[in-house]
C-alpha positions in Angstrom: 0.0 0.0 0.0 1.5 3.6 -1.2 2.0 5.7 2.1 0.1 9.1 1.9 1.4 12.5 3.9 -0.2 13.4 6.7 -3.8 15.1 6.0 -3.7 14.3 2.7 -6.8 12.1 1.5 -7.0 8.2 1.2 -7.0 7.1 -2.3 -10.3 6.6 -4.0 -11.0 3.1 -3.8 -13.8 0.8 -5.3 -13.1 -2.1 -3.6 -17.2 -2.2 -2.2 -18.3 -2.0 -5.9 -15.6 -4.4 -6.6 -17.6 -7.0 -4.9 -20.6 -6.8 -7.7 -20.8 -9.1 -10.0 -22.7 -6.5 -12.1 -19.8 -3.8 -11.6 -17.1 -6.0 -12.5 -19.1 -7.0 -15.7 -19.8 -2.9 -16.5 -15.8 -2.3 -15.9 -15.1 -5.1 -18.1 -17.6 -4.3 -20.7 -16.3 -0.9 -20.6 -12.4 -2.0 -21.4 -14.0 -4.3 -23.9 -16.1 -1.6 -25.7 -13.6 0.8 -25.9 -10.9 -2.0 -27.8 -13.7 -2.8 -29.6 -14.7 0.5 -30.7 -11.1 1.2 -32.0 -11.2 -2.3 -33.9 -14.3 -1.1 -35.8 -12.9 2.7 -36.5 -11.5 1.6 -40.1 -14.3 0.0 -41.5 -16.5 3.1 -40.1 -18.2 1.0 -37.6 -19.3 1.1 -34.4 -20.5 -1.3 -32.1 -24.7 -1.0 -33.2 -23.7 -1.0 -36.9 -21.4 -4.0 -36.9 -24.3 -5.7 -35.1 -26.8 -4.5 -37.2 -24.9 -5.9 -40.3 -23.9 -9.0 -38.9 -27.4 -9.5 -38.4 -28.7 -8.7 -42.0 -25.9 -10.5 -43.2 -26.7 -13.6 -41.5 -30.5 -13.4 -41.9 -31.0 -11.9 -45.7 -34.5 -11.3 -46.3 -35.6 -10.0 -42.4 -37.9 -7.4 -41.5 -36.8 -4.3 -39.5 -38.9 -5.2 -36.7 -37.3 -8.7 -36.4 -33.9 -6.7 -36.8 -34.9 -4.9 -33.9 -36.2 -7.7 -31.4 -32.8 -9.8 -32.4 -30.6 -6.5 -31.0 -32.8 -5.4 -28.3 -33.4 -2.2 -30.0 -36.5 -0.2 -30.4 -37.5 0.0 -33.7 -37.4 4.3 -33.8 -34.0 3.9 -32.7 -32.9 1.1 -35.2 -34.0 3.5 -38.0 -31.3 5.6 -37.8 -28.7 2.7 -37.9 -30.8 0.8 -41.0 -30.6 4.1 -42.6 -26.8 4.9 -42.4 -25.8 0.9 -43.2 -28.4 1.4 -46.5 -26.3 5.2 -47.3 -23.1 3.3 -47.4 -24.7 1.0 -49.6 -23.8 -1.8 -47.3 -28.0 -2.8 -47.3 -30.9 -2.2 -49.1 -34.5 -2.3 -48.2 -36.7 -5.1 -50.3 -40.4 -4.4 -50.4 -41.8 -7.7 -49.1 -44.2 -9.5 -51.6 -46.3 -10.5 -49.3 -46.8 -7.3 -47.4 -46.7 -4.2 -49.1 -46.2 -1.4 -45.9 -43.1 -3.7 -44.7 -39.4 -4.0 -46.4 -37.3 -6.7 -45.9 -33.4 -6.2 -45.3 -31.1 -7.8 -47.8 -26.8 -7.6 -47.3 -25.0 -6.5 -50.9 -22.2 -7.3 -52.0 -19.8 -4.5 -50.6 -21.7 -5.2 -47.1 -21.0 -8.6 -47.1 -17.5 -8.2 -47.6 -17.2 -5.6 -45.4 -19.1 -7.9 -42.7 -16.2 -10.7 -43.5 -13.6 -8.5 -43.1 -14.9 -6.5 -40.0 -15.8 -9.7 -38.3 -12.6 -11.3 -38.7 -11.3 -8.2 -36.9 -13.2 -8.8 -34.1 -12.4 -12.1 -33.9 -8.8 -10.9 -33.8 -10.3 -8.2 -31.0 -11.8 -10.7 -28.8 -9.1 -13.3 -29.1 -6.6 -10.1 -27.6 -8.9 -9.2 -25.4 -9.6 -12.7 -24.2 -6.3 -13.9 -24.4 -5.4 -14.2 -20.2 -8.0 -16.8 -20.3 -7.8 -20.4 -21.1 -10.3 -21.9 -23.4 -12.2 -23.9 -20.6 -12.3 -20.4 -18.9 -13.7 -18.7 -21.9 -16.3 -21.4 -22.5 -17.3 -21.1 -18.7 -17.4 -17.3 -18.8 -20.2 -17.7 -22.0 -22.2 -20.1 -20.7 -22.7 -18.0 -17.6 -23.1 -14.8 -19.6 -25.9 -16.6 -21.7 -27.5 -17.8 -18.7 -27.5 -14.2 -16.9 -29.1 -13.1 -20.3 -32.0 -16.0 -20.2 -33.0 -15.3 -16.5 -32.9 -11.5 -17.0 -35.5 -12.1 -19.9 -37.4 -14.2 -18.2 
């Protein structure tokens, strides 16, 4: 422990928060996000719009409102990110054939390459990120994340 002068205040400590589950998953989230968010910056990413075209990408054909639901986004809010990924030219909106009022979302060709490339840069991300961690560890650190996610949407 670093000696302080006399009068002068204790460090800050978070050692109380430190003992949340829930903190230590916002700090490391926060370390993870901000990698992440420089990992994206060349393909004029970020985190919302990667996801958004991973999605599209991975599920040609899918309305805006399913695009929503699948990122936990609400739908107002997932216009804005649609609408930049379809400026770039990365997606385009389909006018369904069996509804006229809704669009589906198909990938094209420069935002499925850009989706390859981008995603094997995140792979490259995560692997750095994760790297401290043996593979049992990582596999025992998803299965609990995914299992905080299904009793939280319970």
């Amino acid at each position: 422990m670093t000696e302080t002068a006399p009068g002068a205040p204790d460090p800050v400590t978070d050692d109380t928060l430190d003992g949340f589950v829930g903190y230590l998953m916002k700090r490391a989230f926060a370390a993870v996000q901000t990698d992440l968010a420089r990992t994206l910056e060349p393909f004029e990413l970020r985190m919302m719009t990667f996801s958004a075209l991973v999605v599209v990408v991975d599920n040609p054909g899918l309305r805006q409102s399913d695009l929503a639901q699948a990122l936990s986004v609400e739908r107002p809010n997932l216009v804005v990110i649609v609408d930049e990924l379809e400026r770039r030219g990365l997606i385009r909106r389909q006018q369904m054939p069996t509804d006229r009022r809704a669009y589906a979302l198909v990938p094209t060709d420069a935002g499925r390459g850009l989706c390859r490339r981008a995603t094997a840069a995140v792979k490259a991300h995560e692997d750095r990120i994760l790297s401290g961690l043996s593979a049992n560890q990582i596999d025992q650190l998803s299965d609990a994340l995914r299992a905080i996610r299904r009793t939280a949407e319970e």
